[in-house]
C-alpha positions in Angstrom: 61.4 -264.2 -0.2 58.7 -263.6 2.3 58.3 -259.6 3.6 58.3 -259.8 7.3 59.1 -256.3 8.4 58.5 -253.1 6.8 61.3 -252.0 4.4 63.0 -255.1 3.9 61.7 -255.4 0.1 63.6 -251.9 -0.4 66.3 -252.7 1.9 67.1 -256.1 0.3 66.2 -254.9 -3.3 69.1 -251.5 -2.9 71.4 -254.4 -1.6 71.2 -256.5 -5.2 71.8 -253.6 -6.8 74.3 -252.1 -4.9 76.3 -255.2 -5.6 75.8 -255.3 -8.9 77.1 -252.5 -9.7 80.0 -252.4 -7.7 80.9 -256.2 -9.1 81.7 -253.9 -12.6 84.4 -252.6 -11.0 85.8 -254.7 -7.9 87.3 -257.4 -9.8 89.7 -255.0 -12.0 89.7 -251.7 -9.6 93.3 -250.7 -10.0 92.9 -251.4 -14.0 89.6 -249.8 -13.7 91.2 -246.8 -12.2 94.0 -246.6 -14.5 92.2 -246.3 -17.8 89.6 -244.3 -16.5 92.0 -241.5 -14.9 94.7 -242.3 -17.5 96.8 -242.0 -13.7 100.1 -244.6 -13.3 99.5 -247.7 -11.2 101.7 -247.2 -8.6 100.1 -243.1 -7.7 96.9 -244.8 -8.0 97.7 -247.8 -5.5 98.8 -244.6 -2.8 95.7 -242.5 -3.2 93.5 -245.2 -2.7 95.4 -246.3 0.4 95.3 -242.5 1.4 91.7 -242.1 0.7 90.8 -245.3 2.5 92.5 -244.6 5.7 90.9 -241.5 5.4 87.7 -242.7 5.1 88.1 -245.2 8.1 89.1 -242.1 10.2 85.9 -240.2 9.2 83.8 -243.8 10.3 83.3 -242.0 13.9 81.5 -239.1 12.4 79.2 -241.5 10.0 78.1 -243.3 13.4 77.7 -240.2 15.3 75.4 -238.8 12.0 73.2 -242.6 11.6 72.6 -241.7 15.5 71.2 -238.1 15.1 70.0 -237.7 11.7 68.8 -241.4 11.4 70.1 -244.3 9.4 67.6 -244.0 6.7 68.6 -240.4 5.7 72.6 -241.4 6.2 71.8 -244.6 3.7 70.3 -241.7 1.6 73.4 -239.9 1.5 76.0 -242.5 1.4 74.3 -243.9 -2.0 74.5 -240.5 -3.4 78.2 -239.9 -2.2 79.2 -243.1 -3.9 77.0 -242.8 -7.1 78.4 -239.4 -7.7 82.0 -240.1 -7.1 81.9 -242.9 -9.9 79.9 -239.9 -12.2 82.8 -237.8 -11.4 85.6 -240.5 -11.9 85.9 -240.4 -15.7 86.9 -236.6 -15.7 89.4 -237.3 -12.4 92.8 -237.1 -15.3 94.3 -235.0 -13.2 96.3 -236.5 -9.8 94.7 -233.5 -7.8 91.1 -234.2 -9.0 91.5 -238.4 -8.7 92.5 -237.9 -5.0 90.0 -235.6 -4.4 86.8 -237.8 -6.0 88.8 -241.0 -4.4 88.5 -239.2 -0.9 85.0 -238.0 -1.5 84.1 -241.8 -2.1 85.9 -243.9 0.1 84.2 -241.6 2.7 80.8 -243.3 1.5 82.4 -246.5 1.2 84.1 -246.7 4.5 80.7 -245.8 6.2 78.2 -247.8 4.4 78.6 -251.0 6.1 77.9 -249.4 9.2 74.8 -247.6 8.0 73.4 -250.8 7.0 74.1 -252.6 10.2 72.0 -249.5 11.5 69.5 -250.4 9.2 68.9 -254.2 9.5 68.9 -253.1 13.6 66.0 -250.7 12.8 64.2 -253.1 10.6 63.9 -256.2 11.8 64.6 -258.2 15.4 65.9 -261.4 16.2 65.9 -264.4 13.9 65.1 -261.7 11.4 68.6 -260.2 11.9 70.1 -263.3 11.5 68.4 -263.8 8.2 68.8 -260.6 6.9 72.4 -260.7 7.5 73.1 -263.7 5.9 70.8 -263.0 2.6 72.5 -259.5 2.6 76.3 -261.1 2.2 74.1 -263.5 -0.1 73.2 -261.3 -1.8 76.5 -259.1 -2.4 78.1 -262.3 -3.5 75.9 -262.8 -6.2 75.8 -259.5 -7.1 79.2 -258.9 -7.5 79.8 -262.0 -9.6 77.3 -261.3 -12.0 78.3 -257.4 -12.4 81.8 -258.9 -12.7 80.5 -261.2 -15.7 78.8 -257.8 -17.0 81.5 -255.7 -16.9 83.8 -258.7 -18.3 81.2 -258.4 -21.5 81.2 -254.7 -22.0 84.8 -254.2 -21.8 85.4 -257.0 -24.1 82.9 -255.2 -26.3 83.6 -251.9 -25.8 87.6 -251.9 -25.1 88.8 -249.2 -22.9 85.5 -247.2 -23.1 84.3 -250.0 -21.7 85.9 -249.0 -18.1 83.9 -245.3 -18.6 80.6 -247.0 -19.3 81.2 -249.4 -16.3 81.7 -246.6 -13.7 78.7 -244.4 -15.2 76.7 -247.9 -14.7 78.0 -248.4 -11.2 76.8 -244.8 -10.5 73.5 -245.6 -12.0 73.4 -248.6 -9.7 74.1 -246.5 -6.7 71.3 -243.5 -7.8 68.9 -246.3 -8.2 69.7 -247.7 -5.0 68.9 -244.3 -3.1 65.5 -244.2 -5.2 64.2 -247.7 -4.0 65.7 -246.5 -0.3 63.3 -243.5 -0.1 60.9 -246.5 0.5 62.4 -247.5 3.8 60.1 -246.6 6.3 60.7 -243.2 8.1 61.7 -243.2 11.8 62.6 -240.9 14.5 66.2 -240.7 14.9 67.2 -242.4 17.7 68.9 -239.6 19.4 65.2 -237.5 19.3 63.5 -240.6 20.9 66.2 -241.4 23.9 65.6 -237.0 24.5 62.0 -237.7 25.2 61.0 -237.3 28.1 59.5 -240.7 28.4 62.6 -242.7 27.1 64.0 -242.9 30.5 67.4 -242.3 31.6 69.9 -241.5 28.8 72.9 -243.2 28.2 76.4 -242.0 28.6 76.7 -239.4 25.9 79.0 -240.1 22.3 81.3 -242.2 22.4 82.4 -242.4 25.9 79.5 -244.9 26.0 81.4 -247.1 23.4 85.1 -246.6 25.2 83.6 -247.7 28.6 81.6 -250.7 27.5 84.3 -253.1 28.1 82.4 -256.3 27.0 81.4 -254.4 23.3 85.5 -253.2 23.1 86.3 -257.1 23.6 83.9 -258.0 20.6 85.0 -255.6 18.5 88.5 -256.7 19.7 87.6 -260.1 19.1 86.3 -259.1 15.2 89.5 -257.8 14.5 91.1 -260.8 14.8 89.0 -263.2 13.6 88.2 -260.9 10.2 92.0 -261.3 9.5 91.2 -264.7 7.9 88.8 -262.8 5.8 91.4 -260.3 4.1 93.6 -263.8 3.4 91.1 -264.8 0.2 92.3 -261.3 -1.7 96.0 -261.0 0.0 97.3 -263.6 0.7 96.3 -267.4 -0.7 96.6 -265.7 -4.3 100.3 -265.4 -3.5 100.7 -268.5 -1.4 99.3 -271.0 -4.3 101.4 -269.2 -6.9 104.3 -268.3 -5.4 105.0 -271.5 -2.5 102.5 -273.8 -3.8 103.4 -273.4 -7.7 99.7 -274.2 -8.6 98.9 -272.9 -12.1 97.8 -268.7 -11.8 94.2 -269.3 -13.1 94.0 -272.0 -10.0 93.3 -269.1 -7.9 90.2 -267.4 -10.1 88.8 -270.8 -9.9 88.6 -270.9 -6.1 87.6 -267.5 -5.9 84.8 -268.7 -8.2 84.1 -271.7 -5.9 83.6 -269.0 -2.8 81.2 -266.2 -4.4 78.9 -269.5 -5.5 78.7 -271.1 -2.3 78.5 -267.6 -0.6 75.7 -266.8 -2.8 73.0 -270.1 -2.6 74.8 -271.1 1.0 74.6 -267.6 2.7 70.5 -268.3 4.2 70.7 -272.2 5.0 74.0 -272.6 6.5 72.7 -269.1 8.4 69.5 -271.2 9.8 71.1 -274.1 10.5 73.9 -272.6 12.6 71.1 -271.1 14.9 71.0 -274.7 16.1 74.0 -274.5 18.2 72.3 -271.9 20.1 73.5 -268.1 20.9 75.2 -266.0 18.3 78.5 -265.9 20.3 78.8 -269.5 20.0 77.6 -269.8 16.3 80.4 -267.1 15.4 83.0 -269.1 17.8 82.3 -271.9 15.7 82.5 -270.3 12.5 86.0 -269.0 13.8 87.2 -272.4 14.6 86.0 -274.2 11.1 88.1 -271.2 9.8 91.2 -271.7 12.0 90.6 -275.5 10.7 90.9 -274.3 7.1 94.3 -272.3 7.8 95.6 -275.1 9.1 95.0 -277.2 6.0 96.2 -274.9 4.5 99.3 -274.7 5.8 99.7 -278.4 5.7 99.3 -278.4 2.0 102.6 -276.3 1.8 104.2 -279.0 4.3 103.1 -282.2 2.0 103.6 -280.5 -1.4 101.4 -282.2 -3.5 103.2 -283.7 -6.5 100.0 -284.0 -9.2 98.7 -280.4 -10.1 95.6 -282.4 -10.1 95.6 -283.4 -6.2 97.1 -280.1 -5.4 93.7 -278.8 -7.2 91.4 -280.9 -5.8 92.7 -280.7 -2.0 93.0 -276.3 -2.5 89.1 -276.8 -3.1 88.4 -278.8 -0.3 89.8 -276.1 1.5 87.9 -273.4 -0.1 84.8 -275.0 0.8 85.8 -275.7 4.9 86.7 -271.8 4.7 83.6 -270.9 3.0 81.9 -273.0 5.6 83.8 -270.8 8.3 82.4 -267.5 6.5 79.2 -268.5 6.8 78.6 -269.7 10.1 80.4 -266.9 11.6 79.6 -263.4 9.4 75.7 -263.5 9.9 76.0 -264.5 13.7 78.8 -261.8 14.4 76.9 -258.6 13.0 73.8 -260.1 14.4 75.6 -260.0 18.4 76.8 -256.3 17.4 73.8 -255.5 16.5 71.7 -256.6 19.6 74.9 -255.7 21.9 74.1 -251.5 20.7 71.6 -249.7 22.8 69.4 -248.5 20.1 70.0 -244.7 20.7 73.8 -244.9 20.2 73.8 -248.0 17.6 75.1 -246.0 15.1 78.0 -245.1 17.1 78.4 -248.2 18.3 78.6 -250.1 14.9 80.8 -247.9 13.4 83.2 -248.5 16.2 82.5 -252.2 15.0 83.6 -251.7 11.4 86.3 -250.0 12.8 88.0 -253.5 13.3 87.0 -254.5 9.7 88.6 -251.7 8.2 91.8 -251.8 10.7 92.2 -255.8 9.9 92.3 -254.8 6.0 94.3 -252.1 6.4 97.2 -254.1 8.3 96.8 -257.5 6.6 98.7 -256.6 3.5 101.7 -256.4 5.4 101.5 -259.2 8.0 101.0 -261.3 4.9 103.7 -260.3 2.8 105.8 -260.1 6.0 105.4 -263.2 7.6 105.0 -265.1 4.3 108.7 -263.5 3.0 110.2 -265.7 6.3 108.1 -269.2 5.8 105.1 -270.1 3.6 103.3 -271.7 6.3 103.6 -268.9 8.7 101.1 -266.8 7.8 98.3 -269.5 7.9 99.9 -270.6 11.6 99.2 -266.8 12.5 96.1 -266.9 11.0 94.9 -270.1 13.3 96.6 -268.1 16.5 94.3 -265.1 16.0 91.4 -267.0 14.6 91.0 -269.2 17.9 91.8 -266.3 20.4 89.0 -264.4 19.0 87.0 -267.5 19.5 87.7 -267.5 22.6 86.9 -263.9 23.5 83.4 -264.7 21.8 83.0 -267.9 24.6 84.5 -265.8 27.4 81.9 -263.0 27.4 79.3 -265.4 25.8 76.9 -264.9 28.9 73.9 -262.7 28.1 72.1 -260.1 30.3 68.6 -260.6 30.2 66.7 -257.4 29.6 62.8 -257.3 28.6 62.7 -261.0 28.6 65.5 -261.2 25.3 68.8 -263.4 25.7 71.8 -263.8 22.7 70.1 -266.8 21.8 69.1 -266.9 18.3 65.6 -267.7 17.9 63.7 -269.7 15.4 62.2 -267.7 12.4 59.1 -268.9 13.7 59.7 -266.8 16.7 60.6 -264.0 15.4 58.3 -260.5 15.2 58.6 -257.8 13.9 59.5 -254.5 15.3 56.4 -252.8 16.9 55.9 -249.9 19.3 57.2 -252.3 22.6 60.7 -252.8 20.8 63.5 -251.7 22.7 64.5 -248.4 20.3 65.4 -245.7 22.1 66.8 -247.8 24.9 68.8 -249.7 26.0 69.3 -253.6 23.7 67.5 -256.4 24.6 71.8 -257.9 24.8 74.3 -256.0 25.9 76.6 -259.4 26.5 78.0 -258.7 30.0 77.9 -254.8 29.5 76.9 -253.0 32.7 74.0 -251.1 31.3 70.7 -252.1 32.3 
């Protein structure tokens, strides 16, 4: 990998190993949870739902901290929240400790995405984002399916202290994480600079910034739908291919396999080729519509009914890979436009209001699935194509850019990108609010 910008060795480095370690635990986290806290499935399943809604509610506070402490310092803090919530999680027997040290860490985990976001913003600029973005979920995909193939190896080793060595090493990961972090360069808060006085007029304090930018509501908006089809790998094709499809249960680990690989070695070119089609609201448009195209195969699937578990196989693969396709095309163009759509000095705000419609989407997706799929097997998958498209849309309507400092929402070569310097636009406005009326 070549360094471009200062701090993205120890930004990219914390971001393998953050997804190592949390690949020990993501593929078996309610068995993970159960042998470590000895707790019963079920109370386990309703404090992690409690904690995480929790933790989305706290996401306006994280944004409001990345904005006057800086995001380096709140990266700092979120590793060490998550590291030692998985030191703690071994001696959480009790209900009242586990929802206690599930709270404490959701709070980190809710968060973190947006913290990062802030990060890659402060870091690097245009094609850069891009790239960074896409190597990031690159990154995480490989990460958590080798940490899975780790932790697979020292619980079959180990047995159930197997589960206790695999949250201590997750912790580890996290600790080790905040260590390489302290390399990230240090910067002014953005808060500090926009109070100079030669920053220029200030923006509209807090959030009331966020609620009145219209155009950055109708992204977010637009996210919300469109991430949907990303909660259907976990939620709901695992049920649809067992339960309407009949295919064979280990059919689904197989595609899940087929989507961390391509993820993983896919994430960067498909990333650079897609800047061909020209600005980010149209790359992510696309990679909305290739995903409305995979629902809808899908759903046909369930029409024709495959007789050979052989064809059924082969054609729930072809599917994987057109909705893989979707993923990466439209995830590293998406964050990118959030990114560049923030003014600098509220951007931590202004992404956690962003994740916002990550965390909402996965919060309700569980029971639009189970809902819609209880009526007809295809339904969920027509939904899915509804609110896919109609987010693509939203991304096309308020696809024209402002031009501010010379910058448009076109992503640029990486031969054209630069580095951040003392000219960049922190602490002021974006170089792209979309159609927002700041200038």
């Amino acid at each position: 990998m070549v360094r471009r910008n200062p701090g993205e060795l120890a930004l990219v480095t914390g971001m393998t190993i953050d997804a190592l370690g949390s690949g020990m635990y993501v593929p078996f986290s309610l068995i993970f949870f159960q042998r470590v806290t000895g707790l019963p499935l079920t109370v386990i399943g309703v404090v992690l739902t409690v904690a995480g809604l929790a933790g989305m509610a706290l996401l306006p506070l994280a944004g409001a901290a990345v904005d006057c402490f800086g995001a380096r310092r709140m990266q700092l803090i979120g590793y060490a929240v998550r590291g030692l919530g998985f030191v703690a999680y071994p001696f959480a027997t009790s209900l009242p400790a586990f929802a206690a040290v599930a709270l404490f860490t959701a709070a980190g985990d809710r968060a973190f995405p947006a913290i990062q976001q802030s990060l890659v913003g402060e870091i690097a600029t245009g094609a850069d984002r891009d790239r960074l973005n896409a190597l990031g979920r690159s990154l995480r995909n490989a990460g958590l399916g080798a940490g899975g193939l780790l932790a697979a190896l020292i619980v079959g080793l180990a047995g159930d202290t197997g589960f206790v060595i695999t949250a201590w090493l997750n912790a580890t990961s996290f600790l080790v994480a905040a260590l390489i972090a302290r390399r990230l360069p240090r910067r002014a808060p953005a808060a500090a600079v926009n109070a100079a006085p030669s920053a220029g007029p200030k923006t509209a304090a807090g959030y009331r910034a966020v609620l009145a930018d219209l155009p950055f509501l109708s992204l977010t908006g637009a996210n919300f739908l469109i991430a949907l089809g990303y909660s259907a790998l976990s939620l709901l094709l695992p049920a649809y291919a067992v339960t309407v499809l009949h295919a064979p249960a280990a059919t689904t680990g197989g595609l899940f396999a087929v989507n961390t690989a391509l993820c993983a070695l896919g994430g960067v070119p498909v990333s650079r080729w897609a800047r061909r089609i020209g600005r980010r609201s149209r790359i992510a448009a696309t990679g909305a519509a290739v995903f409305a195209l995979s629902f809808l195969g899908f759903a046909l699937i369930g029409m024709v009914r495959p007789g050979s578990v052989a064809v059924l196989v082969v054609v729930l693969v072809g599917m994987m890979i057109l909705y893989t396709a979707g993923e990466l095309i439209h995830s590293p163009a998406a964050s990118t436009l959030a990114i560049e759509a923030a003014p600098a000095e509220l951007r931590g705000r202004y992404l956690a209001s962003y994740q916002l419609s990550w965390s909402l989407s996965a919060a309700l997706a569980p029971s639009i699935f189970t809902g819609l799929l209880a009526v007809d097997g295809s339904l969920p998958w027509l939904f899915l194509i509804g609110s896919a498209l109609t987010g693509a849309a939203i991304l096309l309507r308020f696809e024209r850019r402002r031009v501010t400092a010379g910058g448009t929402d076109i992503a640029p070569s990486a031969d054209t990108a630069r580095p951040p310097t003392a000219a960049t636009s922190e602490g002021r406005p974006s170089k792209v609010a979309l159609t927002s009326p700041r200038s």
